[in-house]
TILUM-441591 format. One line per 3 residues: number of its first residue (from 0); their letters; for each residue x, y, z of N, C-alpha, C, O, CB. Coordinates in Angstrom, 3 decimals, decimal comma. Each point is the difference from the previous one (the first is absolute). Glycine has a CB too. Example, Ala and Ser with C-alpha at 12.3 -4.5 7.8 and 13.67 -1.06 7.14 Angstrom:
TILUM-441591
0) as) 13,190:-5,690:7,800:-0,890:1,190:0,000:0,900:1,200:0,000:1,036:-0,019:0,665:-2,928:-1,154:0,581 | 1,542:2,223:-1,966:0,820:1,190:0,060:-0,770:1,090:0,730:0,509:1,108:0,169:0,675:-1,736:-2,314
***
This chain:
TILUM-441591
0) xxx) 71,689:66,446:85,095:-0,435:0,558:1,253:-1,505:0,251:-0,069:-0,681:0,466:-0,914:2,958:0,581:1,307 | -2,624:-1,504:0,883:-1,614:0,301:-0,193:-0,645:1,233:-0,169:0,675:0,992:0,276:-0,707:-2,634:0,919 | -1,268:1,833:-1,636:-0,637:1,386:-0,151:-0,098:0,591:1,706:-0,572:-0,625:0,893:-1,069:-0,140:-3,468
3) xxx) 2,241:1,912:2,729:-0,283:0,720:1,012:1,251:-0,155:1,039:-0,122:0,434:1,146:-2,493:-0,695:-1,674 | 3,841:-0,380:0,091:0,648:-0,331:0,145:0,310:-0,457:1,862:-0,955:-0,540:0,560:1,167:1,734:-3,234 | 0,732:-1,023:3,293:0,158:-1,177:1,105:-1,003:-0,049:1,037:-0,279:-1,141:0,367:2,594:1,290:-0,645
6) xxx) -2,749:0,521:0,679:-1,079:0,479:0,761:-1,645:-0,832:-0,725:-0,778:-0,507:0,809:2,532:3,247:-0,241 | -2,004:-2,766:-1,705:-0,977:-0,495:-0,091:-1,328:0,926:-0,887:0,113:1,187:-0,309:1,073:-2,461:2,535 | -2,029:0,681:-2,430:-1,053:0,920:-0,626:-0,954:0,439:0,706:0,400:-0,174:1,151:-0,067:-0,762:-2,837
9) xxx) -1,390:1,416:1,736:-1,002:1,010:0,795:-0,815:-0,411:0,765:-0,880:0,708:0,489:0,925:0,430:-1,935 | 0,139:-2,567:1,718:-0,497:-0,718:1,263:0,441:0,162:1,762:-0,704:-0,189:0,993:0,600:-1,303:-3,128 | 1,501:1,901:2,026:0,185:0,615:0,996:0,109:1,522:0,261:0,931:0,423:0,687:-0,204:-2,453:-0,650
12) xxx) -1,573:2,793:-0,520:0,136:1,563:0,358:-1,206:0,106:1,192:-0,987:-0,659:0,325:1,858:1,729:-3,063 | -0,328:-0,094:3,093:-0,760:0,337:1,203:-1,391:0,244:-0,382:-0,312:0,614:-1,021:2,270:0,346:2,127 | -2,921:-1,532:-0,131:-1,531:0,192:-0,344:-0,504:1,265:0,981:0,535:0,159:1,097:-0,992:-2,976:-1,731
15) xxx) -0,881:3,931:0,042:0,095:0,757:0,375:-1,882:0,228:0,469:-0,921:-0,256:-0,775:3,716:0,773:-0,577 | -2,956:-0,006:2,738:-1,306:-0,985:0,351:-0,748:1,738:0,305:0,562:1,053:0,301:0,381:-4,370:1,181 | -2,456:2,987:-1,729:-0,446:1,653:0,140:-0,505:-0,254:1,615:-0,143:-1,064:0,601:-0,909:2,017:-3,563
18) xxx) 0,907:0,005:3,275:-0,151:0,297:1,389:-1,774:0,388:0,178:-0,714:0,565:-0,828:3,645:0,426:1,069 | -3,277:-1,466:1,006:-1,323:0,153:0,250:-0,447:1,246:0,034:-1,003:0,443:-0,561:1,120:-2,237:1,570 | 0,860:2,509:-0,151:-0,855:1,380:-0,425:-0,101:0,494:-1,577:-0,871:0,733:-0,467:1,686:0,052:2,820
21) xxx) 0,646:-1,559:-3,262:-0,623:1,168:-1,315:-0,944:-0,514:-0,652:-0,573:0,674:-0,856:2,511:0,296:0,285 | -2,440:-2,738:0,922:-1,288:-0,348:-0,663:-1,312:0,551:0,525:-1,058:-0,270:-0,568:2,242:-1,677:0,062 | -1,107:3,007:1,992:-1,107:0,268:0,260:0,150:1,570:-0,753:-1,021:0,440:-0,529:0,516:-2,242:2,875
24) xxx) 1,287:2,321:-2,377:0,009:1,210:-0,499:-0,379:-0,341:-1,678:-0,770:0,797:-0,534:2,641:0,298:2,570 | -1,498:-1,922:-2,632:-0,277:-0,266:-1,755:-1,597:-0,367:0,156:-0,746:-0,010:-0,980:3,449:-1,234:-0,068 | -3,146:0,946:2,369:-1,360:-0,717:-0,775:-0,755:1,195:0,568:-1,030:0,184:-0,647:1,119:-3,224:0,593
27) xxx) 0,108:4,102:1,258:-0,479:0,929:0,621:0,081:1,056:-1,430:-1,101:0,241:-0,496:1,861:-0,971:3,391 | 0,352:1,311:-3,519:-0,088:0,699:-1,433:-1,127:-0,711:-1,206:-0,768:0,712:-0,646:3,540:-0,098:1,194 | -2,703:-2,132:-0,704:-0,964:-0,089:-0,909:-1,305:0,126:0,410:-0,869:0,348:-0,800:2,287:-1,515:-0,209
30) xxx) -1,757:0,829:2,620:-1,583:0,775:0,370:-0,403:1,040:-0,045:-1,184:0,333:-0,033:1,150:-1,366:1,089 | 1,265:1,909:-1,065:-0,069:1,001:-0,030:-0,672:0,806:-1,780:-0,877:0,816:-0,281:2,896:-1,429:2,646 | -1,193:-0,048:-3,019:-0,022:0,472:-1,792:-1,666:-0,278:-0,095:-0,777:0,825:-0,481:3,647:-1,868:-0,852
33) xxx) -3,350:-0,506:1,978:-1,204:-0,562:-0,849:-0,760:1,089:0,753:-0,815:0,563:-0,731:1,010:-3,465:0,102 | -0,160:3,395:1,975:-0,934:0,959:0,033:0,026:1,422:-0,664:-1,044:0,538:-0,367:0,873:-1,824:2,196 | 1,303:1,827:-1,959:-0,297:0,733:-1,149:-0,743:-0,131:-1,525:-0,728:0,728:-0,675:2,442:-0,343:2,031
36) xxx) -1,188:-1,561:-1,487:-0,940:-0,467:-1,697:-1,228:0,093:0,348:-0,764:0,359:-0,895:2,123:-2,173:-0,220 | -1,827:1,596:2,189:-1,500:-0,364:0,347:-0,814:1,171:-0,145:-1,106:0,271:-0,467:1,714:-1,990:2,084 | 0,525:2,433:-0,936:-0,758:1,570:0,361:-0,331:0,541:-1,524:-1,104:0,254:-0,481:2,692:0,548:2,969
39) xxx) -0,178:-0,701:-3,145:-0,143:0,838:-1,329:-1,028:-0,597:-0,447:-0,706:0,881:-0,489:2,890:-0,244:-0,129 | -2,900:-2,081:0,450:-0,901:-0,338:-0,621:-1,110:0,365:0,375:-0,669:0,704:-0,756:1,809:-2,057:0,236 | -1,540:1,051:1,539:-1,076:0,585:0,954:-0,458:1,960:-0,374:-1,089:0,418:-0,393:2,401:-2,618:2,583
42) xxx) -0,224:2,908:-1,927:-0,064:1,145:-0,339:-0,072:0,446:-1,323:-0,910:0,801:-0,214:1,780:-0,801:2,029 | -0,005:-0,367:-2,966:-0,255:0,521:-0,896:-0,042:-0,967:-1,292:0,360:0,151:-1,167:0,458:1,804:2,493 | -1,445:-3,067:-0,574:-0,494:-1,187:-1,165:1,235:-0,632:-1,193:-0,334:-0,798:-0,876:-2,246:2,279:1,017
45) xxx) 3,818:-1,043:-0,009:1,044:-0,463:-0,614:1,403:0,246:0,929:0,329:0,805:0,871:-1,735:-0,380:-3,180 | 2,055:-1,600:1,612:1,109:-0,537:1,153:0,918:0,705:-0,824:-0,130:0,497:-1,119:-0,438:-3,037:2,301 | 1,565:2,474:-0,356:1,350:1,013:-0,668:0,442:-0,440:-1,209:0,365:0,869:-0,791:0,607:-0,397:2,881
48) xxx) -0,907:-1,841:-2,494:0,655:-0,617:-0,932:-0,706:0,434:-0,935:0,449:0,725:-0,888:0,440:-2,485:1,887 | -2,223:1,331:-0,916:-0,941:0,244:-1,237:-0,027:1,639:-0,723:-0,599:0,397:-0,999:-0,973:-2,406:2,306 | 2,531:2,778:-0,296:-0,075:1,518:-0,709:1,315:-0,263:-0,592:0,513:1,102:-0,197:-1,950:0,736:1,858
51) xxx) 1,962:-2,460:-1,913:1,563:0,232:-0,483:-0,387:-1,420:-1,589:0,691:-0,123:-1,011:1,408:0,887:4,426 | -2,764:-1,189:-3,229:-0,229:-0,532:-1,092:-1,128:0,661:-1,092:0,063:-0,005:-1,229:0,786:-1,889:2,730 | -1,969:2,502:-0,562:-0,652:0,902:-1,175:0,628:0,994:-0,602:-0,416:0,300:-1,119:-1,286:-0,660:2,087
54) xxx) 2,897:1,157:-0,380:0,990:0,585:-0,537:0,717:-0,501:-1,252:0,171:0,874:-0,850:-0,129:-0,267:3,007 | 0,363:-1,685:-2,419:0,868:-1,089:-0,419:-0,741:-0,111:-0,957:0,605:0,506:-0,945:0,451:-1,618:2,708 | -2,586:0,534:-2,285:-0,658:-0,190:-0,489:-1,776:0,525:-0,289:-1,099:-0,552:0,033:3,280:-0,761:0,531
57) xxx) -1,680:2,602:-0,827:-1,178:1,233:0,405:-1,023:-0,854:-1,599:-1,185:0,321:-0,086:3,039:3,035:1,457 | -1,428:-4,096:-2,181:-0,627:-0,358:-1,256:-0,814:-1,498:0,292:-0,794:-0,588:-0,734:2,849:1,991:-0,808 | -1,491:-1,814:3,031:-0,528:-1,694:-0,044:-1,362:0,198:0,413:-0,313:-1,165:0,246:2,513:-0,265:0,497
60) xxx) -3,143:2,069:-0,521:-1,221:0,477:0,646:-0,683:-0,623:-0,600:-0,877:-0,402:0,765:1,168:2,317:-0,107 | -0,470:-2,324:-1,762:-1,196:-1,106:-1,312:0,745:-1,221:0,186:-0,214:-0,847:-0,868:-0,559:2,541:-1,493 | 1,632:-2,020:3,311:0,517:-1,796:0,009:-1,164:-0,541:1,090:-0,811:0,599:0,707:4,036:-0,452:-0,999
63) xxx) -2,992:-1,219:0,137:-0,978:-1,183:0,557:0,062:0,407:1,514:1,018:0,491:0,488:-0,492:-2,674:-2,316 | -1,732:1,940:2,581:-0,348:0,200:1,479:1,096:-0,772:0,796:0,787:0,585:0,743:-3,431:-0,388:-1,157 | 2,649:-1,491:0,225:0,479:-1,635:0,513:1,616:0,658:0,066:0,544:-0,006:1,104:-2,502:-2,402:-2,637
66) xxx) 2,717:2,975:0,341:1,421:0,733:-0,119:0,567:0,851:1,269:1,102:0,033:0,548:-1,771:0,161:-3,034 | -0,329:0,350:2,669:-0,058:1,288:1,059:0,038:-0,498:0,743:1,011:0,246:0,657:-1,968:1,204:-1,190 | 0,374:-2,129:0,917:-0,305:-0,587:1,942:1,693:-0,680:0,166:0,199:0,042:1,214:-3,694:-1,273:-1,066
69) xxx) 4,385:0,816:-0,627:0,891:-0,916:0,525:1,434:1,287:-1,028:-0,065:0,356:-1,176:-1,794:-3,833:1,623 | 3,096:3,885:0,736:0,514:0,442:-0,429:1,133:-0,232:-1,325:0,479:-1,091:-0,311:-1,534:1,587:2,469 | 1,268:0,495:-2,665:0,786:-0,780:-1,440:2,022:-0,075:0,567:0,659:0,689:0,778:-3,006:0,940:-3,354
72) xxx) 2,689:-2,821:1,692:1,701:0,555:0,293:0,977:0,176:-1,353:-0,257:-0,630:-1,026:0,186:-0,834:3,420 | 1,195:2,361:-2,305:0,277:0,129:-0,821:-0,956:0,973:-0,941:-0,818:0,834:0,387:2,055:-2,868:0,368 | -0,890:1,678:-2,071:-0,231:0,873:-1,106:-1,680:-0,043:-0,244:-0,555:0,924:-0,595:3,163:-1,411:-0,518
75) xxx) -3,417:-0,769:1,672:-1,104:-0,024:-0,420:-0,951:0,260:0,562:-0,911:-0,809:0,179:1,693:-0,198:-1,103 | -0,786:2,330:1,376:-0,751:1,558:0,331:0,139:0,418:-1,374:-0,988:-0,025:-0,734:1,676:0,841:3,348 | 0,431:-0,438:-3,035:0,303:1,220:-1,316:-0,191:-1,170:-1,087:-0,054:0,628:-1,057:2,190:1,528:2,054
78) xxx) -2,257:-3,414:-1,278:-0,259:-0,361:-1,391:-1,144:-0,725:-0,065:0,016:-0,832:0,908:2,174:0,826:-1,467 | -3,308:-0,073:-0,183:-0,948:-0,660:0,164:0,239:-1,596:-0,671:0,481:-0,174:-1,120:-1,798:2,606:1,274 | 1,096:-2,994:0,311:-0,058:-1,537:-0,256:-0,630:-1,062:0,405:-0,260:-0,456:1,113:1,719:1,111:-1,354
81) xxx) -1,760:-1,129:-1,312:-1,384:-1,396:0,576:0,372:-1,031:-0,818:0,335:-0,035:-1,184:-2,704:1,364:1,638 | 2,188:-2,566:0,809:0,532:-0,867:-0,319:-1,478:-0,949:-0,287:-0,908:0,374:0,742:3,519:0,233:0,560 | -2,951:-1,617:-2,127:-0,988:0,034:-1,049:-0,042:-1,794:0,844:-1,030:-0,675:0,007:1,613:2,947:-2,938
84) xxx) 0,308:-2,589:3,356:0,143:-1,378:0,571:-0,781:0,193:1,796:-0,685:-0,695:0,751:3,477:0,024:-2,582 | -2,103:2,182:1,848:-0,262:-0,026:1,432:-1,906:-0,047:0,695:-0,982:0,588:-0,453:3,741:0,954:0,216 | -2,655:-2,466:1,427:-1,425:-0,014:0,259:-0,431:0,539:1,408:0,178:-0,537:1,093:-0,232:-1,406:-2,665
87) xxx) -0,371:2,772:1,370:-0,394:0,886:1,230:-0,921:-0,688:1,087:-1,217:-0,168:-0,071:1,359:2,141:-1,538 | 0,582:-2,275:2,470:-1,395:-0,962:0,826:-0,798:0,968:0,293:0,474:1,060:0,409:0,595:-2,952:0,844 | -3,048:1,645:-1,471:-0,353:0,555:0,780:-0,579:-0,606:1,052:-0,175:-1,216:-0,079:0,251:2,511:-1,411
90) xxx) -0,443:-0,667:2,546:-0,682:-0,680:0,966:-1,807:0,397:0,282:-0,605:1,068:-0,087:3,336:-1,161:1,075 | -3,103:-1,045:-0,694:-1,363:0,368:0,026:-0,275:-0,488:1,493:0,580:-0,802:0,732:-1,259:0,582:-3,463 | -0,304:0,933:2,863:-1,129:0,425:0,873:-1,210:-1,179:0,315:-0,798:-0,348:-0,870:1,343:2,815:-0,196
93) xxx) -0,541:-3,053:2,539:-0,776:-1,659:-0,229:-1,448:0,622:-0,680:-0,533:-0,658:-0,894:1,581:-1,128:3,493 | -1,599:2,934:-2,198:-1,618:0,286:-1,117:0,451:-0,099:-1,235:-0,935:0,092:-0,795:-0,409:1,683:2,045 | 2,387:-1,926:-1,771:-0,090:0,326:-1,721:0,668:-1,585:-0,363:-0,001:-0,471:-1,137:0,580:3,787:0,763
96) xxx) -0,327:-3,631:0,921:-0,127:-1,934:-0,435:-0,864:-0,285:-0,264:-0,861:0,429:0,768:1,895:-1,288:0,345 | -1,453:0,197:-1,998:-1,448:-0,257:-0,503:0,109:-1,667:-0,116:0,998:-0,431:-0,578:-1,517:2,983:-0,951 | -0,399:-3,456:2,018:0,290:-1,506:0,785:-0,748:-0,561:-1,556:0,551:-0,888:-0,651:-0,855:0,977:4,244
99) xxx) -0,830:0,477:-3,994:-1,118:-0,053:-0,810:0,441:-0,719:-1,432:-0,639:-0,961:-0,428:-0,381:3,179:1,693 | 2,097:-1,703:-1,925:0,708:0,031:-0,986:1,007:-1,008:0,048:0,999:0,061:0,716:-1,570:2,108:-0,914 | 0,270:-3,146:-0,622:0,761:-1,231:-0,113:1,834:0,730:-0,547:0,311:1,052:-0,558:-3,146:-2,998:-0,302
102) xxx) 3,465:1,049:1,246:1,557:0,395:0,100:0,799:-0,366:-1,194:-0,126:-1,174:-0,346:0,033:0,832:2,757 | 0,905:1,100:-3,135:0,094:-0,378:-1,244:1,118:-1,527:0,125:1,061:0,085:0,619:-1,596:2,870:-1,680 | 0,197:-3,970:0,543:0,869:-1,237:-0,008:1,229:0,093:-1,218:-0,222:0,252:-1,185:-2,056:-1,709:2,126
105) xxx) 3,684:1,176:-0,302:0,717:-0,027:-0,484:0,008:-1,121:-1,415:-0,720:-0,982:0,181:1,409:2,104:2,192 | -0,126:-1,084:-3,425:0,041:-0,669:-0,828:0,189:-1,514:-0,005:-0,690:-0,740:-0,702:1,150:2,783:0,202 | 0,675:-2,548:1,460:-0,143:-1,397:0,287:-0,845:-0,815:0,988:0,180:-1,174:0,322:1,709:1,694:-1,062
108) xxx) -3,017:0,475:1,237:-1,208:0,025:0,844:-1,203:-0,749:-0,694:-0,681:-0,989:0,275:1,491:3,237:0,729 | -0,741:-0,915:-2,488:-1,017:-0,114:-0,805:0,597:-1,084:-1,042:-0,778:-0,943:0,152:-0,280:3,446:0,314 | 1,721:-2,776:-1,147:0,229:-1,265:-0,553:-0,178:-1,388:0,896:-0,462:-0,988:-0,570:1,975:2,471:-0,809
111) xxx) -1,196:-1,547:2,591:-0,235:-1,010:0,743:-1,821:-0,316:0,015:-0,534:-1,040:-0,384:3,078:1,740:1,811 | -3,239:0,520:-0,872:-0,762:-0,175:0,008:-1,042:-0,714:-1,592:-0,605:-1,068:0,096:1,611:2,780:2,149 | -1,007:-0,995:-3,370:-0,306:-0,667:-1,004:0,836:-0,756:-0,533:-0,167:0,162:-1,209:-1,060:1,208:1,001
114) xxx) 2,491:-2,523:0,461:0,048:-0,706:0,217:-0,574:-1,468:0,657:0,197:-1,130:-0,446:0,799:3,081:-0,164 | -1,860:-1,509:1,954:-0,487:-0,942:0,625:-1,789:0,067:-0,535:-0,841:-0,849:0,293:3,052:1,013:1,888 | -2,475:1,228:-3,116:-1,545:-0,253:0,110:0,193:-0,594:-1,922:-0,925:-0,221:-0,781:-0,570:2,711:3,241
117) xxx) 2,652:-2,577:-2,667:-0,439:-1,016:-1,415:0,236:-1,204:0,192:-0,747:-0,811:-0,547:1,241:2,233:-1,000 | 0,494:-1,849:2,293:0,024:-1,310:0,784:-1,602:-0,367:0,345:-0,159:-1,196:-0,242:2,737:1,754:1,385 | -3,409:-0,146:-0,821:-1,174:-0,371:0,461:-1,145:0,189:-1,334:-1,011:-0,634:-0,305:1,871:1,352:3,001
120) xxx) -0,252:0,327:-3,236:-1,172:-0,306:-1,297:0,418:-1,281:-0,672:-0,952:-0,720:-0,302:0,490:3,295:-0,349 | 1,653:-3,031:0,345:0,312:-1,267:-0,867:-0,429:-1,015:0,882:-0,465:-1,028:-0,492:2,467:1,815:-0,858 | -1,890:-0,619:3,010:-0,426:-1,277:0,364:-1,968:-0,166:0,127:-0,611:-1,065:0,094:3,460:0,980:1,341
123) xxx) -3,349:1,242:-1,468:-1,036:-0,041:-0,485:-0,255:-0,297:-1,599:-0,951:-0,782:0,014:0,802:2,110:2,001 | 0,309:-1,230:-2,604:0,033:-0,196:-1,551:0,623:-1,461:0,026:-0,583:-0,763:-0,770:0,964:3,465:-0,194 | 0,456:-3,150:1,528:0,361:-1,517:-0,115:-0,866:-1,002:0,610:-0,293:-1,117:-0,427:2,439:1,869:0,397
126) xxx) -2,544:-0,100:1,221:-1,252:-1,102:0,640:-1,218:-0,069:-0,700:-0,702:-1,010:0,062:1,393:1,454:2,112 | -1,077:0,791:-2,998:-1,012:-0,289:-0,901:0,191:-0,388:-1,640:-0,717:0,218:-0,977:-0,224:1,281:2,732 | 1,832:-1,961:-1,643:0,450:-0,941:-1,244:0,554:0,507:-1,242:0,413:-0,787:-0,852:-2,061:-0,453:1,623
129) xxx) 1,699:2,904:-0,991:0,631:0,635:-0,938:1,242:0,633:-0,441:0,122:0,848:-0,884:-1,861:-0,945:1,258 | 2,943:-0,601:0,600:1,216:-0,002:-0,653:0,300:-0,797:-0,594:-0,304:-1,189:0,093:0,835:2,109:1,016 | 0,282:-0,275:-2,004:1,133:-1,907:-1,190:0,228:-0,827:1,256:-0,964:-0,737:0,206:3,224:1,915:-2,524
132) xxx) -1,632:-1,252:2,906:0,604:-0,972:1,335:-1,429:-1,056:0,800:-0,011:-1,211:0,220:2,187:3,679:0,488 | -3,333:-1,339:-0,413:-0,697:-0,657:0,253:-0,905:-0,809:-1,105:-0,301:-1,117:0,420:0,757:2,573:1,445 | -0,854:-1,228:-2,892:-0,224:-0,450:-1,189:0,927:-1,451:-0,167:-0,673:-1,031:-0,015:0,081:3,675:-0,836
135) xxx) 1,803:-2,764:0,750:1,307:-0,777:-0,190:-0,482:-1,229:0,954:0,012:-1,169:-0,386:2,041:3,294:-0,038 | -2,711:-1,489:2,423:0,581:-0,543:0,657:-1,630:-0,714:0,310:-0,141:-0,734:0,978:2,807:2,255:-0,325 | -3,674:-1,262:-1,453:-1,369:-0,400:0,168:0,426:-1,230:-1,555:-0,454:-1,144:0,017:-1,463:4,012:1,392
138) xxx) 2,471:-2,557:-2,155:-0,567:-1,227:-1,269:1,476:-0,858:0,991:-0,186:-1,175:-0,317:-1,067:2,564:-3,269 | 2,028:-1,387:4,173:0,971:-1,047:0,161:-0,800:-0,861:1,065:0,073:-1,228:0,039:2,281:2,637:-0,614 | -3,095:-0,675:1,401:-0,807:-0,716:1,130:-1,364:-0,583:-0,555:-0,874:-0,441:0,746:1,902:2,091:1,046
141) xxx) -1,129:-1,612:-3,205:-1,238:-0,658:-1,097:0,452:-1,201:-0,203:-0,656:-1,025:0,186:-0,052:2,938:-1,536 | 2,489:-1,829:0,739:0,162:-1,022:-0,466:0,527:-0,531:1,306:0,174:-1,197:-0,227:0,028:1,700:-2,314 | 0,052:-0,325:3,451:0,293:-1,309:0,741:-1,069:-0,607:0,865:-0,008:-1,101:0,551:2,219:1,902:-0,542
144) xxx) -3,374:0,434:-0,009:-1,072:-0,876:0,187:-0,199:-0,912:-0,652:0,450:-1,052:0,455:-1,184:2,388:0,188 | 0,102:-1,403:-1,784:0,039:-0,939:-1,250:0,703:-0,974:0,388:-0,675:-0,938:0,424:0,536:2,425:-2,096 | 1,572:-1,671:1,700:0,874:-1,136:0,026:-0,777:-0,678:1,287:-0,502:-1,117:0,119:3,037:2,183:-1,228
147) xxx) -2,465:-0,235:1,798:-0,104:-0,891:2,147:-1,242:-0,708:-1,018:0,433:-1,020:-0,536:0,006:3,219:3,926 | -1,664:-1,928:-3,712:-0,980:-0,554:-0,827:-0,089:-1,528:-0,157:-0,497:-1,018:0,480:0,763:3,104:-1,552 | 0,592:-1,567:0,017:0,227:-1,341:-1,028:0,459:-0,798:0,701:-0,195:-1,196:-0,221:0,641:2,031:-1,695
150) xxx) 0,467:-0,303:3,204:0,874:-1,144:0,743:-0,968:-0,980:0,497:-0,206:-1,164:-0,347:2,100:2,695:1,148 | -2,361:-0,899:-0,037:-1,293:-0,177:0,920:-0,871:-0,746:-0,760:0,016:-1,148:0,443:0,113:3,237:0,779 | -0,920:-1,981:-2,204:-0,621:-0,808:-1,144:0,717:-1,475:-0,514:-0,581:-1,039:-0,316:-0,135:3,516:-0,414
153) xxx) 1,924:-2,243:0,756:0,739:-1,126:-0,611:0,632:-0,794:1,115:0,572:-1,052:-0,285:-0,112:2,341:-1,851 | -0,525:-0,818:3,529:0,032:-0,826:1,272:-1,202:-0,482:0,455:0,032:-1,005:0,710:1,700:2,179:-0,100 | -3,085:-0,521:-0,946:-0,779:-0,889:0,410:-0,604:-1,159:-1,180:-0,858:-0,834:0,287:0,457:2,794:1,551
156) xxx) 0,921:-1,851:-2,967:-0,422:-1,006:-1,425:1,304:-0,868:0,396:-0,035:-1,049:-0,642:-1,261:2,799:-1,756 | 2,003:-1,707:2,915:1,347:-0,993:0,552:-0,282:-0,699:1,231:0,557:-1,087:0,157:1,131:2,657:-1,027 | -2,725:-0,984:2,080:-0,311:-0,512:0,677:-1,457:-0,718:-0,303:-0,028:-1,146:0,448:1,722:2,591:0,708
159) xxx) -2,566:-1,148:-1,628:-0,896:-1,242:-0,731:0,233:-0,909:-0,257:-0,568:-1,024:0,378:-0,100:1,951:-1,041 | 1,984:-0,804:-0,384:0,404:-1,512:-0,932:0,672:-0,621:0,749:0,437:-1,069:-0,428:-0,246:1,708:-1,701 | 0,284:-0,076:4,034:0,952:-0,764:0,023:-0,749:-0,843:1,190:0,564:-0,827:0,717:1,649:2,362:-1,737
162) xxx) -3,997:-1,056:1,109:-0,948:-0,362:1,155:-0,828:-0,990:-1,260:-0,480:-1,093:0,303:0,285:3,666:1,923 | 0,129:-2,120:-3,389:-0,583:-1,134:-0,739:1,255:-1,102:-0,247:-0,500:-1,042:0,424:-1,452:2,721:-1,667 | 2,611:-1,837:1,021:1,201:-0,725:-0,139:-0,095:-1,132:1,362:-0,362:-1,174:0,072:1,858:3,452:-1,417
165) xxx) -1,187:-1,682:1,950:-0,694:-0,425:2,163:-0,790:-1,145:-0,042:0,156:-1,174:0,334:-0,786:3,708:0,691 | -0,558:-1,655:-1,691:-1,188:-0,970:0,414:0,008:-0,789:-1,702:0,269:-1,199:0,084:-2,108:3,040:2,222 | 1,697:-1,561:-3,137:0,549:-1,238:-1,091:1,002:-1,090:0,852:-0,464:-1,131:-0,148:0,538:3,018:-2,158
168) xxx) 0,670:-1,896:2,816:1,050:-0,607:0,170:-0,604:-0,652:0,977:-0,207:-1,205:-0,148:2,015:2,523:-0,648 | -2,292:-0,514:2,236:-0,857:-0,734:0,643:-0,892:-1,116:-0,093:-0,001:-1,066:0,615:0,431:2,748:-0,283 | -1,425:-1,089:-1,497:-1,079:-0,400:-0,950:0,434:-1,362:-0,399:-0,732:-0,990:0,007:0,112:3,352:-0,888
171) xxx) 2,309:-2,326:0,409:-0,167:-1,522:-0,542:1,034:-1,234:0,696:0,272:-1,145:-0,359:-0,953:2,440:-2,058 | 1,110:-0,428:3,615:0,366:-0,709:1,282:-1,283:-1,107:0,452:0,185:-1,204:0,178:1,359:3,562:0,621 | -2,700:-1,745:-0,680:-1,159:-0,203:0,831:-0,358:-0,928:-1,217:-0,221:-1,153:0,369:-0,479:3,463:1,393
174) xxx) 0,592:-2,125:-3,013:-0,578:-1,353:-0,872:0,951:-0,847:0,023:-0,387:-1,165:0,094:-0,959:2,178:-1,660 | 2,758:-0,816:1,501:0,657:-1,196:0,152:-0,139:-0,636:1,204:0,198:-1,214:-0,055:1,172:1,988:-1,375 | -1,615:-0,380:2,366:-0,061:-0,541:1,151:-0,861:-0,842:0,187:0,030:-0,832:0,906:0,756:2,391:-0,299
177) x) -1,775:-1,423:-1,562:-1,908:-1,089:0,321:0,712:-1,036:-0,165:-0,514:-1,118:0,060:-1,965:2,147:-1,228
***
């Protein structure tokens, strides 16, 4: 048998609706309260609550300013406790921003950054010829100068012999021919 048995579970109970006048009367009582808080403050510079907690804690008077301003719940009025993780935002004031003062860069900021300015010292140091690599990559471009060289040398001593060869051959075309 099902839970709640034949009838069903709490989807069909009667719904129960507040009435306009008692929402004007609930919100007419809370205008009512905040102007009292106002007053007590106004008049005698502390709100009701705040006397029932200096009561409570007649010893917290040397705790932190920031504590005070926002009410406590529970036990931590009567026990002092600091939490060593916790970070108190503060807020500042746009005059006390100071624009002047470079911003501290997070760690994968600052590795990036000297990252990219040794990248530029090696490629400075490589264009002026004093890395192994560039060293490596200046004698490989020696020797294949050299080779293109010799090529070049030994294509044009190939093309001589093959323009003296030409005209020899020519040369004794033209005597056989007399």
């Amino acid at each position: 048998m099902p839970k709640g048995g034949r009838k069903g579970g709490h989807k069909g109970r009667m719904r129960t609706y507040t009435s306009p006048d008692e929402i004007d009367a609930q919100m007419k009582a809370e205008k009512e309260r905040k102007k009292q808080e106002q007053e007590a403050e106004a008049a005698g510079g502390v709100a009701p609550n705040d006397l029932t907690e200096e009561k409570l804690g007649s010893g917290s008077e040397d705790s932190d300013d920031e504590n005070s301003d926002r009410r406590r719940a529970g036990v931590e009025g009567l026990i002092e406790i600091e939490n060593p993780n916790r970070v108190v935002q503060k807020s500042k004031k746009v005059t006390q921003i100071e624009m002047d003062e470079p911003t501290q860069l997070s760690r994968r900021e600052r590795e990036e950054i000297e990252k990219q300015q040794a990248k530029e010292r090696y490629m400075k140091m490589h264009l002026a010829g004093k890395t192994d690599q560039a060293k490596a990559d200046l004698a490989r471009l020696a020797i294949i100068k050299k080779q293109r060289e010799d090529a070049a040398k030994k294509k044009e001593a190939e093309k001589k012999a093959k323009e003296a060869a030409a005209a020899a051959a020519k040369g004794m075309n033209s005597l056989s021919m007399k």
